[in-house]
N, CA, C and O atoms as a Tripos MOL2 file, in Angstrom:
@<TRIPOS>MOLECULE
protein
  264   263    66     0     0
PROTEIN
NO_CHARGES

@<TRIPOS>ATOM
      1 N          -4.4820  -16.4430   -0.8110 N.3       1 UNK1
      2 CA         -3.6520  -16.2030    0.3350 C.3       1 UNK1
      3 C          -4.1910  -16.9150    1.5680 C.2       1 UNK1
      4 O          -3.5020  -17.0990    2.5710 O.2       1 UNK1
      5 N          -5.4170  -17.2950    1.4470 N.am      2 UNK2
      6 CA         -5.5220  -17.6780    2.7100 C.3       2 UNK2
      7 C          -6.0310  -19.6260    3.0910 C.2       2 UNK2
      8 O          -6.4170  -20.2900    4.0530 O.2       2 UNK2
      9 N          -5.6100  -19.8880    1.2280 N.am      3 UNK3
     10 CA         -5.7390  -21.3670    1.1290 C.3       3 UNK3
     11 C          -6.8490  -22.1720    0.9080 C.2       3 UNK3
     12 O          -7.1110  -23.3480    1.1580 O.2       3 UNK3
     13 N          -7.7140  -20.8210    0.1280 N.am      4 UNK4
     14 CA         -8.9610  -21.4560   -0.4180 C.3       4 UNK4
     15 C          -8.8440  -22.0400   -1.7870 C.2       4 UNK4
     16 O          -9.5870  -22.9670   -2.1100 O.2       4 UNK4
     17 N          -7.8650  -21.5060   -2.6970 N.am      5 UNK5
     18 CA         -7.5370  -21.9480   -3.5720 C.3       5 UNK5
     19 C          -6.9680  -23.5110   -4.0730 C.2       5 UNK5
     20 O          -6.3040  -24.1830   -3.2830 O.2       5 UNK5
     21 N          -7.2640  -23.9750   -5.3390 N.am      6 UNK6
     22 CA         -6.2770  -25.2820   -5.6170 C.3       6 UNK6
     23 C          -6.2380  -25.0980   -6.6560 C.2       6 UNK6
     24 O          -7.0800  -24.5780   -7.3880 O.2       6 UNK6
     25 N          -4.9660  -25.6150   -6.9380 N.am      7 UNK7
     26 CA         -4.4440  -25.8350   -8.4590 C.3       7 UNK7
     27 C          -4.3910  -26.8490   -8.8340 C.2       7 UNK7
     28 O          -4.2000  -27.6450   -7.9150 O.2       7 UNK7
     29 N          -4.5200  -27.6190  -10.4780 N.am      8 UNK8
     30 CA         -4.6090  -28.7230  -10.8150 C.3       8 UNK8
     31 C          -2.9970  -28.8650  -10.9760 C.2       8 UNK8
     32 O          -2.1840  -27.9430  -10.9080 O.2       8 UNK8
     33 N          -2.6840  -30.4870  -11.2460 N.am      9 UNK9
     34 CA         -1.4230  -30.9560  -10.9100 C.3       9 UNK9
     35 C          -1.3820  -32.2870  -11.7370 C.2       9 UNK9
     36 O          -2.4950  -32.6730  -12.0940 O.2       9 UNK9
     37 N          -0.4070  -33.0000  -12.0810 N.am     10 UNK10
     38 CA         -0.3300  -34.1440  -12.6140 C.3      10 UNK10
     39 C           0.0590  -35.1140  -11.8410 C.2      10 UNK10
     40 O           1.1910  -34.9500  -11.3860 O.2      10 UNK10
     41 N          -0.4400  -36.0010  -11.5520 N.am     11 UNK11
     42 CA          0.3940  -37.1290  -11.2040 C.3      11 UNK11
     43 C           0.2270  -38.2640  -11.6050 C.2      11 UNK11
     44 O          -0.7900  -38.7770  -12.0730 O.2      11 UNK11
     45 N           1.5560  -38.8250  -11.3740 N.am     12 UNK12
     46 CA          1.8640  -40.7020  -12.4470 C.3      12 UNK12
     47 C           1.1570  -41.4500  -11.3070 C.2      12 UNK12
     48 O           1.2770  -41.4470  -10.0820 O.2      12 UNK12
     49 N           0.4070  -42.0640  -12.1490 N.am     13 UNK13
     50 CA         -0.0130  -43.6620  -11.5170 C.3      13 UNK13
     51 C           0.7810  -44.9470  -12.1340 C.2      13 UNK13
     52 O           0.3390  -46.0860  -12.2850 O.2      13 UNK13
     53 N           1.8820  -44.5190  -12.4010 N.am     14 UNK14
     54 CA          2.8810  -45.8300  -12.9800 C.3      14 UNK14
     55 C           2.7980  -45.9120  -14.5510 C.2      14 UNK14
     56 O           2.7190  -45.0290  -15.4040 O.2      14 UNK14
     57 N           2.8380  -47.1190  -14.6200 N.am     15 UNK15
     58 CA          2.7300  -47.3650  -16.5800 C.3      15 UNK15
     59 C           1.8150  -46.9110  -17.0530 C.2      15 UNK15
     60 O           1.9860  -46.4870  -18.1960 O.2      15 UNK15
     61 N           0.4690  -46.7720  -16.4670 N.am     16 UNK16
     62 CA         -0.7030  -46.4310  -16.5800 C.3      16 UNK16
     63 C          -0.9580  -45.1880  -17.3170 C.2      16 UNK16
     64 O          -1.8170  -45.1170  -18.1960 O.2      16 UNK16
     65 N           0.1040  -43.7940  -16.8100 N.am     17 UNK17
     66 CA         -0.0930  -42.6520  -17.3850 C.3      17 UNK17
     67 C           0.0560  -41.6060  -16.3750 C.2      17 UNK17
     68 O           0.9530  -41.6920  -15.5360 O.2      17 UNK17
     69 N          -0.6690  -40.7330  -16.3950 N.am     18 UNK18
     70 CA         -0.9930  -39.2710  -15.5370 C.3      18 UNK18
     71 C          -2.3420  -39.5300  -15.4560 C.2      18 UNK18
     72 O          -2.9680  -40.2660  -16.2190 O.2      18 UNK18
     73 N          -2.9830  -38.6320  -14.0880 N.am     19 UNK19
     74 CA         -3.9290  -38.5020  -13.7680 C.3      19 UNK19
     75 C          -3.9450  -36.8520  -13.3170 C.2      19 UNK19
     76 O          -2.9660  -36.3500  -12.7660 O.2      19 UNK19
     77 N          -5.0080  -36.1860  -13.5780 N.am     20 UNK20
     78 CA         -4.8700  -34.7990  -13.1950 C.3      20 UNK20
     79 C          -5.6250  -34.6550  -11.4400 C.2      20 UNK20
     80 O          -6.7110  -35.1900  -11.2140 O.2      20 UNK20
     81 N          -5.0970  -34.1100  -10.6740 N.am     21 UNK21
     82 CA         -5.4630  -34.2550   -9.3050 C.3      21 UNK21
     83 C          -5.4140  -32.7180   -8.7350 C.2      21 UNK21
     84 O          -4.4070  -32.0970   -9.0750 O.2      21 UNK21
     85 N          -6.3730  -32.0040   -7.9050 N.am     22 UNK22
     86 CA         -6.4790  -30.7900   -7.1970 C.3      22 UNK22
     87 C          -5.3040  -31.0060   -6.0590 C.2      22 UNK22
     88 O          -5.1600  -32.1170   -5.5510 O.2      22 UNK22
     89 N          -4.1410  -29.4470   -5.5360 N.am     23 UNK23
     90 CA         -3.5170  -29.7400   -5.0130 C.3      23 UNK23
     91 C          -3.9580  -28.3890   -3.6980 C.2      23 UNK23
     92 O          -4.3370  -27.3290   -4.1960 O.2      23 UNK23
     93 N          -3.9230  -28.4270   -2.6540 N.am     24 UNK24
     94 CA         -3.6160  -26.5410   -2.2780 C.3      24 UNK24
     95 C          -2.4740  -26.3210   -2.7150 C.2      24 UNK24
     96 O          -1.6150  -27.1820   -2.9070 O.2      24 UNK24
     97 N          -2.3430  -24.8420   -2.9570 N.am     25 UNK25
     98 CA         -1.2360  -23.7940   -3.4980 C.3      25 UNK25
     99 C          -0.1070  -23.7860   -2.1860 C.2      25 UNK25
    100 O          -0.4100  -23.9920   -1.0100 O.2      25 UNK25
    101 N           0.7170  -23.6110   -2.5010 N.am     26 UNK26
    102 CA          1.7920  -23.7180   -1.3480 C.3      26 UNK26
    103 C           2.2780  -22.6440   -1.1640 C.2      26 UNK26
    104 O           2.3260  -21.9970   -2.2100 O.2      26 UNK26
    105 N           2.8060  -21.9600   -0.0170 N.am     27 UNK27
    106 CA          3.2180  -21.6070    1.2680 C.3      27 UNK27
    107 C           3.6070  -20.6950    0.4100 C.2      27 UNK27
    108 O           2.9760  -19.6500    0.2490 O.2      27 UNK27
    109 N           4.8000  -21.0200   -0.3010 N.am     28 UNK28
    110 CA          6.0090  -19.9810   -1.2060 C.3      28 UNK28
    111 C           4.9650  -19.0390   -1.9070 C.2      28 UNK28
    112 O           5.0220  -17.8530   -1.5810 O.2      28 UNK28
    113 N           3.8030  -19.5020   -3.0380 N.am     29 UNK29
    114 CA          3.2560  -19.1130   -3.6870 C.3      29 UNK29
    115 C           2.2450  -17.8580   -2.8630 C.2      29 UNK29
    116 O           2.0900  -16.7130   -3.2900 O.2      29 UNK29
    117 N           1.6720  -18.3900   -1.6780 N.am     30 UNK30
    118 CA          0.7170  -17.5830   -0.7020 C.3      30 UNK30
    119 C           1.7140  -15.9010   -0.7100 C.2      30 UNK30
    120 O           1.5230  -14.7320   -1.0470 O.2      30 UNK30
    121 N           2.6750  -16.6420   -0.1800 N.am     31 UNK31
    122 CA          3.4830  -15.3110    0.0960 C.3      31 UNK31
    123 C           3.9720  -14.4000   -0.7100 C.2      31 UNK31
    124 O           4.4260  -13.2770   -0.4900 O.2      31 UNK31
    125 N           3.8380  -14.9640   -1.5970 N.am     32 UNK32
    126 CA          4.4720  -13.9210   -3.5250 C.3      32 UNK32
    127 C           3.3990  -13.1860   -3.5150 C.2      32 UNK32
    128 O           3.4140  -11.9630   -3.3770 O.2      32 UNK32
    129 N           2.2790  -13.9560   -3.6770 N.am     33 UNK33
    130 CA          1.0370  -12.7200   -3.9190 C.3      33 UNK33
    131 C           0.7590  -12.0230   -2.4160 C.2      33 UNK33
    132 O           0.3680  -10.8980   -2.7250 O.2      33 UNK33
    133 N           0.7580  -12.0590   -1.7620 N.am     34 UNK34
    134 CA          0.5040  -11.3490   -0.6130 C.3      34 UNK34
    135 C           2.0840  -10.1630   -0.5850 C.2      34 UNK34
    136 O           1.9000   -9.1830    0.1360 O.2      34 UNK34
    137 N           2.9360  -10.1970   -1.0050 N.am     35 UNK35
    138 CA          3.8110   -9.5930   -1.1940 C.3      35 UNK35
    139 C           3.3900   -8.6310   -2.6760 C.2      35 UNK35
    140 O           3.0970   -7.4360   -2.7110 O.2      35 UNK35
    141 N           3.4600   -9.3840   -3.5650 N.am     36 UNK36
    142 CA          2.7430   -8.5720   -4.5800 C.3      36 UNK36
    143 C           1.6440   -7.6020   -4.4110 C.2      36 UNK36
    144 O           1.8620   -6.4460   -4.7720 O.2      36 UNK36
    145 N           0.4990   -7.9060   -3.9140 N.am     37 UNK37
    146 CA         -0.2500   -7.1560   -3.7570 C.3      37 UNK37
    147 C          -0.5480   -5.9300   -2.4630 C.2      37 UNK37
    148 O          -1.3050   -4.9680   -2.3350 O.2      37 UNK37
    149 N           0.6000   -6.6470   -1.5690 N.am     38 UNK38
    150 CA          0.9120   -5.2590   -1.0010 C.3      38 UNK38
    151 C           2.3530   -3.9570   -1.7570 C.2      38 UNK38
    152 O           2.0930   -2.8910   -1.1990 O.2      38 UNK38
    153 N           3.1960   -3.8060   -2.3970 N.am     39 UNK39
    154 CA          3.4090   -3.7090   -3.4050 C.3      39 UNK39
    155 C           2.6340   -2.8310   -4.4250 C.2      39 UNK39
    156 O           2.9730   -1.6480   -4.4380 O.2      39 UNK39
    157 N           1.7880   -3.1560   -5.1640 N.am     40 UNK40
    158 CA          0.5780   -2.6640   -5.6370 C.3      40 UNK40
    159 C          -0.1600   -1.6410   -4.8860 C.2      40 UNK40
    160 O          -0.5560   -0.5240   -5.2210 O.2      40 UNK40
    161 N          -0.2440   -2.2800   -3.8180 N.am     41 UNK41
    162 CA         -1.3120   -0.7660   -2.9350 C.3      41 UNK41
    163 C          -0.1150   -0.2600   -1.9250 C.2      41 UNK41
    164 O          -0.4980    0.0860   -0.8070 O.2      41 UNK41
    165 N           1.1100   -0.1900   -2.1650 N.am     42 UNK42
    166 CA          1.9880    0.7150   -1.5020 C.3      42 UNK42
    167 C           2.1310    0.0850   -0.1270 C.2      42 UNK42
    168 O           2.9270    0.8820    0.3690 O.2      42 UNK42
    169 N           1.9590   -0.5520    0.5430 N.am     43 UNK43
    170 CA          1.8040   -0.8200    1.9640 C.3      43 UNK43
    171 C           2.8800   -0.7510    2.8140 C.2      43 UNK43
    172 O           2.9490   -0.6150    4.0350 O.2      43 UNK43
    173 N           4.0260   -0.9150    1.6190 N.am     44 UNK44
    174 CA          5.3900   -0.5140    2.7660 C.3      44 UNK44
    175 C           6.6850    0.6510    1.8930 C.2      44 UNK44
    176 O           7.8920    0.5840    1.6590 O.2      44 UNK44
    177 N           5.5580    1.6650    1.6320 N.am     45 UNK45
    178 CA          6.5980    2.5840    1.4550 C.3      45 UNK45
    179 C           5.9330    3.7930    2.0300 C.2      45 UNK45
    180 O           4.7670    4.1800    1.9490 O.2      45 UNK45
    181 N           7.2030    4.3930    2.7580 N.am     46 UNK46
    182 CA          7.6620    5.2820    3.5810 C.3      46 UNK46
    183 C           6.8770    7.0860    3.1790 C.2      46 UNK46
    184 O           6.4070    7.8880    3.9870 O.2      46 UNK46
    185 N           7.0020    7.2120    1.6720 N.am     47 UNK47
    186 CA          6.8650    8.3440    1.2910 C.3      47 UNK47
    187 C           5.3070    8.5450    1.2330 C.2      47 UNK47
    188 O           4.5930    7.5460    1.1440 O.2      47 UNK47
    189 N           4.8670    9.5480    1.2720 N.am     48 UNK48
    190 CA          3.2090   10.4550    1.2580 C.3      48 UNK48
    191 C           3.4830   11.3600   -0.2290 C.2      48 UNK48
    192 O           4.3900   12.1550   -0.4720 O.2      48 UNK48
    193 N           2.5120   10.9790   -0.9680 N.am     49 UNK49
    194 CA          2.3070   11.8680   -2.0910 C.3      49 UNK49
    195 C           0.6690   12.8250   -1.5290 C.2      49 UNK49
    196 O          -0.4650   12.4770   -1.2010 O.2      49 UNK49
    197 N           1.2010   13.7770   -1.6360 N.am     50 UNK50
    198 CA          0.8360   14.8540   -1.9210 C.3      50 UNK50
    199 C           0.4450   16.1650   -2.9200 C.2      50 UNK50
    200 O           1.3990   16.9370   -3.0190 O.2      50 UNK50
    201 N          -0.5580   16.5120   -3.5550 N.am     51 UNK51
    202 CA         -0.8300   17.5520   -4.5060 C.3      51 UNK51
    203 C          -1.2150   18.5670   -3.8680 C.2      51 UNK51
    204 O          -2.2170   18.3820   -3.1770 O.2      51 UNK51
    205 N          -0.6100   19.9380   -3.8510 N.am     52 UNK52
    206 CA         -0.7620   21.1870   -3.0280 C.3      52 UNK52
    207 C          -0.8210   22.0590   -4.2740 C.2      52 UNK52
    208 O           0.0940   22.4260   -5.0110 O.2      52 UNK52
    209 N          -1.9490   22.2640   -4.3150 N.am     53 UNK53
    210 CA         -2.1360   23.7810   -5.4330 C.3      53 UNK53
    211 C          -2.6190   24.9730   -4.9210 C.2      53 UNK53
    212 O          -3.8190   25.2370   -4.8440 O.2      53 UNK53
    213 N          -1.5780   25.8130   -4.5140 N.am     54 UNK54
    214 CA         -1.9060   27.7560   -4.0890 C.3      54 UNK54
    215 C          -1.1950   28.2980   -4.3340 C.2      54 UNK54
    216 O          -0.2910   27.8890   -5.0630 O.2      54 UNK54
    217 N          -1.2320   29.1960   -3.9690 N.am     55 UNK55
    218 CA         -0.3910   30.6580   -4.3530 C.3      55 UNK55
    219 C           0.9240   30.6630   -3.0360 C.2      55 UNK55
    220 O           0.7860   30.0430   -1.9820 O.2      55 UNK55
    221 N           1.8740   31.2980   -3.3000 N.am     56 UNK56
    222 CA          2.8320   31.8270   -2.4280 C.3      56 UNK56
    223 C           3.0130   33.1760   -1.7380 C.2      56 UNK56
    224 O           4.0880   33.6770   -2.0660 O.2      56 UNK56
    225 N           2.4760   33.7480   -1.0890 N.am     57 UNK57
    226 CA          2.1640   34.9210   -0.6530 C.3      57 UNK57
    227 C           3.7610   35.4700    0.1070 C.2      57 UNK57
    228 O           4.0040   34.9670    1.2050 O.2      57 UNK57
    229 N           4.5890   36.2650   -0.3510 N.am     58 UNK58
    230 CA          5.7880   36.5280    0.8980 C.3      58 UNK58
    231 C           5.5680   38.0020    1.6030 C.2      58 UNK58
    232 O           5.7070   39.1360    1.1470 O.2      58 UNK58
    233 N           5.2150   37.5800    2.7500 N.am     59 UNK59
    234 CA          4.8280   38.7730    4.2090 C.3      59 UNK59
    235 C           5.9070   39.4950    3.8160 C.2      59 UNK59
    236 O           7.0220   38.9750    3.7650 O.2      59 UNK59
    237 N           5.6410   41.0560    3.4250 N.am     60 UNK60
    238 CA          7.0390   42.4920    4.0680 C.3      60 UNK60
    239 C           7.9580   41.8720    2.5550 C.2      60 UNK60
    240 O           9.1350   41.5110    2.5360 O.2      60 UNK60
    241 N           6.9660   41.9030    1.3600 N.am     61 UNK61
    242 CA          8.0000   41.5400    0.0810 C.3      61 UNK61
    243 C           8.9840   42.6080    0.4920 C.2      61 UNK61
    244 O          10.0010   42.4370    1.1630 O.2      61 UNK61
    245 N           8.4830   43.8420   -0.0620 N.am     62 UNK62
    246 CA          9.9920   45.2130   -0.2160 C.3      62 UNK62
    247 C          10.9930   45.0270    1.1590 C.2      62 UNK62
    248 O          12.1240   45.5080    1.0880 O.2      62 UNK62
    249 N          10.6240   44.4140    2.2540 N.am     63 UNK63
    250 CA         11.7310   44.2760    2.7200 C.3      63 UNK63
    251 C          13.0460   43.5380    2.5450 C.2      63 UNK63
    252 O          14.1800   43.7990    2.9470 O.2      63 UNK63
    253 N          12.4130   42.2510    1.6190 N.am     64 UNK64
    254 CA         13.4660   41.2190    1.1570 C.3      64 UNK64
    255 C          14.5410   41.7780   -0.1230 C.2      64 UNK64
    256 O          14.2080   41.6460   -1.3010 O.2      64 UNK64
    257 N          15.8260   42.3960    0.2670 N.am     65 UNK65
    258 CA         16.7870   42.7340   -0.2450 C.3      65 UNK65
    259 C          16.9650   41.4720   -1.9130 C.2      65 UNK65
    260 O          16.7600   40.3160   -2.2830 O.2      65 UNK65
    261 N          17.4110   42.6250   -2.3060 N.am     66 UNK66
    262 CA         17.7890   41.6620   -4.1970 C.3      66 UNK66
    263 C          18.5650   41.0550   -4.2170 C.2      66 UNK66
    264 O          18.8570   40.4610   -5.2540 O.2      66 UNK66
@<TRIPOS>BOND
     1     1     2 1
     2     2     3 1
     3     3     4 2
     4     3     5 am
     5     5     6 1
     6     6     7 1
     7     7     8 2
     8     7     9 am
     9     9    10 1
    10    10    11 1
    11    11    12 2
    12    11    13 am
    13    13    14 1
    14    14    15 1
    15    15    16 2
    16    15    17 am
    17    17    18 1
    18    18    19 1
    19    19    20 2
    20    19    21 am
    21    21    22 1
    22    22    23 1
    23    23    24 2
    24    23    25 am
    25    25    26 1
    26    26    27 1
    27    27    28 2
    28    27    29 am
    29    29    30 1
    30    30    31 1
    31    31    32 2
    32    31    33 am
    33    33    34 1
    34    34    35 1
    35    35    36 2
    36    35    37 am
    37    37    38 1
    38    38    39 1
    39    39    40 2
    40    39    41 am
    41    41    42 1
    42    42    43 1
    43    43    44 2
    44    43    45 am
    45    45    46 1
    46    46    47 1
    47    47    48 2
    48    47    49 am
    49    49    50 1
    50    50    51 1
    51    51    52 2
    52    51    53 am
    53    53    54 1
    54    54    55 1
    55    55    56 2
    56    55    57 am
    57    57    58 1
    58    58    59 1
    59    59    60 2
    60    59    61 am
    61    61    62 1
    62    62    63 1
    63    63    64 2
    64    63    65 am
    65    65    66 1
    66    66    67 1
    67    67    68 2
    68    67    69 am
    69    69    70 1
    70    70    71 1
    71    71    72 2
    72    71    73 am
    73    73    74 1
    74    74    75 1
    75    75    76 2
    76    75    77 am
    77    77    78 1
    78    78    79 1
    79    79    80 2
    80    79    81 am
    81    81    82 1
    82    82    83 1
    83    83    84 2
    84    83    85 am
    85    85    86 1
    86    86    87 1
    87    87    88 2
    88    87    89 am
    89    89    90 1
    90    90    91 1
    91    91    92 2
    92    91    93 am
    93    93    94 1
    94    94    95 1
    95    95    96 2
    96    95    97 am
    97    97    98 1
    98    98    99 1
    99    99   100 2
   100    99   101 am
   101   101   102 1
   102   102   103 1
   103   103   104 2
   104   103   105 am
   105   105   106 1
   106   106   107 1
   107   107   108 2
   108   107   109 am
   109   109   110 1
   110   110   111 1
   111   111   112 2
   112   111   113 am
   113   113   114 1
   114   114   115 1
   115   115   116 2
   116   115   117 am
   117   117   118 1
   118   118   119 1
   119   119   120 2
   120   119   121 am
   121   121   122 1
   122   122   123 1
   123   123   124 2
   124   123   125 am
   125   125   126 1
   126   126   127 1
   127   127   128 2
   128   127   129 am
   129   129   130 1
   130   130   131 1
   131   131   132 2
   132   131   133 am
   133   133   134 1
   134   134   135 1
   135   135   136 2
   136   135   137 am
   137   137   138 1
   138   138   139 1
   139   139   140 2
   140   139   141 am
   141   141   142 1
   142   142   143 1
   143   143   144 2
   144   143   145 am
   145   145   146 1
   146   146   147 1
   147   147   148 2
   148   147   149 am
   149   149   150 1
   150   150   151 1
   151   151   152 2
   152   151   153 am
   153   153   154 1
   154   154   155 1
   155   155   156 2
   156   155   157 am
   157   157   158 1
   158   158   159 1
   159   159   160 2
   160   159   161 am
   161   161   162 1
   162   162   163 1
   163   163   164 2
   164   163   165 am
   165   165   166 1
   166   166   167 1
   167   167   168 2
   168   167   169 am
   169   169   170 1
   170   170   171 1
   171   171   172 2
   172   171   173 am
   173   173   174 1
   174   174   175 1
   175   175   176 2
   176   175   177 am
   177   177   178 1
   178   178   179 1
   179   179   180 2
   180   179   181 am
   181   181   182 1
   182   182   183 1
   183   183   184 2
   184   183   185 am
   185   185   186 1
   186   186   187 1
   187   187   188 2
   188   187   189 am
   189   189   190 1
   190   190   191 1
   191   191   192 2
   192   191   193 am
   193   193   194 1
   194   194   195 1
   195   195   196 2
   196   195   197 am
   197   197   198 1
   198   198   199 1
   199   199   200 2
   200   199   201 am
   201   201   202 1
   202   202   203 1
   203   203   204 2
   204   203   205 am
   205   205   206 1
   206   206   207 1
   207   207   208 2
   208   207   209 am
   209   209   210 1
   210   210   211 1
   211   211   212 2
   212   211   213 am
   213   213   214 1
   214   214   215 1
   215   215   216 2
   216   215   217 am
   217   217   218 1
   218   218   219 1
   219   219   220 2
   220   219   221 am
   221   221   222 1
   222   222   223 1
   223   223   224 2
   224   223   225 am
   225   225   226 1
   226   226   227 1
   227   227   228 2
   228   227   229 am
   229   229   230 1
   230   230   231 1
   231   231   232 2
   232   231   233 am
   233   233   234 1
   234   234   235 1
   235   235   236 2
   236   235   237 am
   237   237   238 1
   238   238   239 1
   239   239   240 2
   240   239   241 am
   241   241   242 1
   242   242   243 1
   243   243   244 2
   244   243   245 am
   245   245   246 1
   246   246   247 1
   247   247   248 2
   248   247   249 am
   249   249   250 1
   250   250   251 1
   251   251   252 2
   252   251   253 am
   253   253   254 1
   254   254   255 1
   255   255   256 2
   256   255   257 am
   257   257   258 1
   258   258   259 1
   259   259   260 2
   260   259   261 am
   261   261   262 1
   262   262   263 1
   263   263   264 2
@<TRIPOS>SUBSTRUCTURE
     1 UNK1         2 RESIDUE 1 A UNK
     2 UNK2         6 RESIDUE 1 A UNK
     3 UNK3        10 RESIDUE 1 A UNK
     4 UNK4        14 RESIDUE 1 A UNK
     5 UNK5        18 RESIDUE 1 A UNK
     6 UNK6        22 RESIDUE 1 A UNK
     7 UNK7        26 RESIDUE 1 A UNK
     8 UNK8        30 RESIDUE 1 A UNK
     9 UNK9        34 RESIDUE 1 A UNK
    10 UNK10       38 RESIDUE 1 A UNK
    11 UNK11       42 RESIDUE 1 A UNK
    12 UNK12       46 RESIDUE 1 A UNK
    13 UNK13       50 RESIDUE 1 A UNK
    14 UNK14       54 RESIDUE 1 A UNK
    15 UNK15       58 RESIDUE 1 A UNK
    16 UNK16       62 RESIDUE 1 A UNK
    17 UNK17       66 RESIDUE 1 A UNK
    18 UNK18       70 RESIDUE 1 A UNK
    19 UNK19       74 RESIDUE 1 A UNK
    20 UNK20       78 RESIDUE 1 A UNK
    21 UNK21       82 RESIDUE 1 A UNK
    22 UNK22       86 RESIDUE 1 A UNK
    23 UNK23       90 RESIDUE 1 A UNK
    24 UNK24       94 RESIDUE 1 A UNK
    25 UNK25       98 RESIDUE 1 A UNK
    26 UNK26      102 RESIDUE 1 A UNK
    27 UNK27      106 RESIDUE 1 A UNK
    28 UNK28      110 RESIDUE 1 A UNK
    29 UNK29      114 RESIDUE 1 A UNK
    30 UNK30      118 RESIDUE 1 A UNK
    31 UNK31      122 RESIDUE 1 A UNK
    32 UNK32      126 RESIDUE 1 A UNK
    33 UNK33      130 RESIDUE 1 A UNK
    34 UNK34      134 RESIDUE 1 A UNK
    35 UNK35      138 RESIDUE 1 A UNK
    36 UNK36      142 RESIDUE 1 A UNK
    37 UNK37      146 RESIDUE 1 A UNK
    38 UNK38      150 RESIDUE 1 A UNK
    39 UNK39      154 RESIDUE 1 A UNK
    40 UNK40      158 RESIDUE 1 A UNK
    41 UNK41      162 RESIDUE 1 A UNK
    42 UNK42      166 RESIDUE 1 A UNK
    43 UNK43      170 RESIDUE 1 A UNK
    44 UNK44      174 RESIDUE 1 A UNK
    45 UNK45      178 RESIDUE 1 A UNK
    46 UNK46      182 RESIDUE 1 A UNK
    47 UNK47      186 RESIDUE 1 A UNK
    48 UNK48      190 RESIDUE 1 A UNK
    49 UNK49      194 RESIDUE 1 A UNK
    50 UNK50      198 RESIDUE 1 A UNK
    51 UNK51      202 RESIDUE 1 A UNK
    52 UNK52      206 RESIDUE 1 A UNK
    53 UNK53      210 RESIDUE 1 A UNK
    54 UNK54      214 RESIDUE 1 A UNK
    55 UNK55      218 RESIDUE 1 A UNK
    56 UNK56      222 RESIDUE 1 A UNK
    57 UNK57      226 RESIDUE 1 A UNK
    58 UNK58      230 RESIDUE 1 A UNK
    59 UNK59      234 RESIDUE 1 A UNK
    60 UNK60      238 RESIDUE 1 A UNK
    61 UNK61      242 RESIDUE 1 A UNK
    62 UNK62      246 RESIDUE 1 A UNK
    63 UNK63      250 RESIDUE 1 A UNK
    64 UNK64      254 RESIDUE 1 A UNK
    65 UNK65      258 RESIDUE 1 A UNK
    66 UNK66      262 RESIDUE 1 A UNK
């Protein structure tokens, strides 16, 4: 993401053939994984998970009609 990376690549030198050459990763690609990996660690969703384990205690039970 931040363009330390390179990827190998081909390129023609004419009749000659291919030559394999280091390229930086491009722009589109930076942003997939930086999207991806926020994604992965939740970074843009809204909801809070929560685990709550107790009891329910209701104040003046016999008062609460059936």
């Amino acid at each position: 993401m931040r363009g330390e990376t390179q990827e190998q690549t081909l390129i023609s030198i004419g009749e000659l053939g291919q030559t394999i050459t280091d390229i930086d990763v491009g722009a589109k690609d930076r942003i997939k994984a930086a999207e991806l990996l926020g994604k992965r660690h939740r970074l843009w969703t809204d909801k809070v998970e929560a685990d709550i384990s107790g009891t329910v205690v209701f104040a003046n039970e016999s008062d609460i009609p059936d």
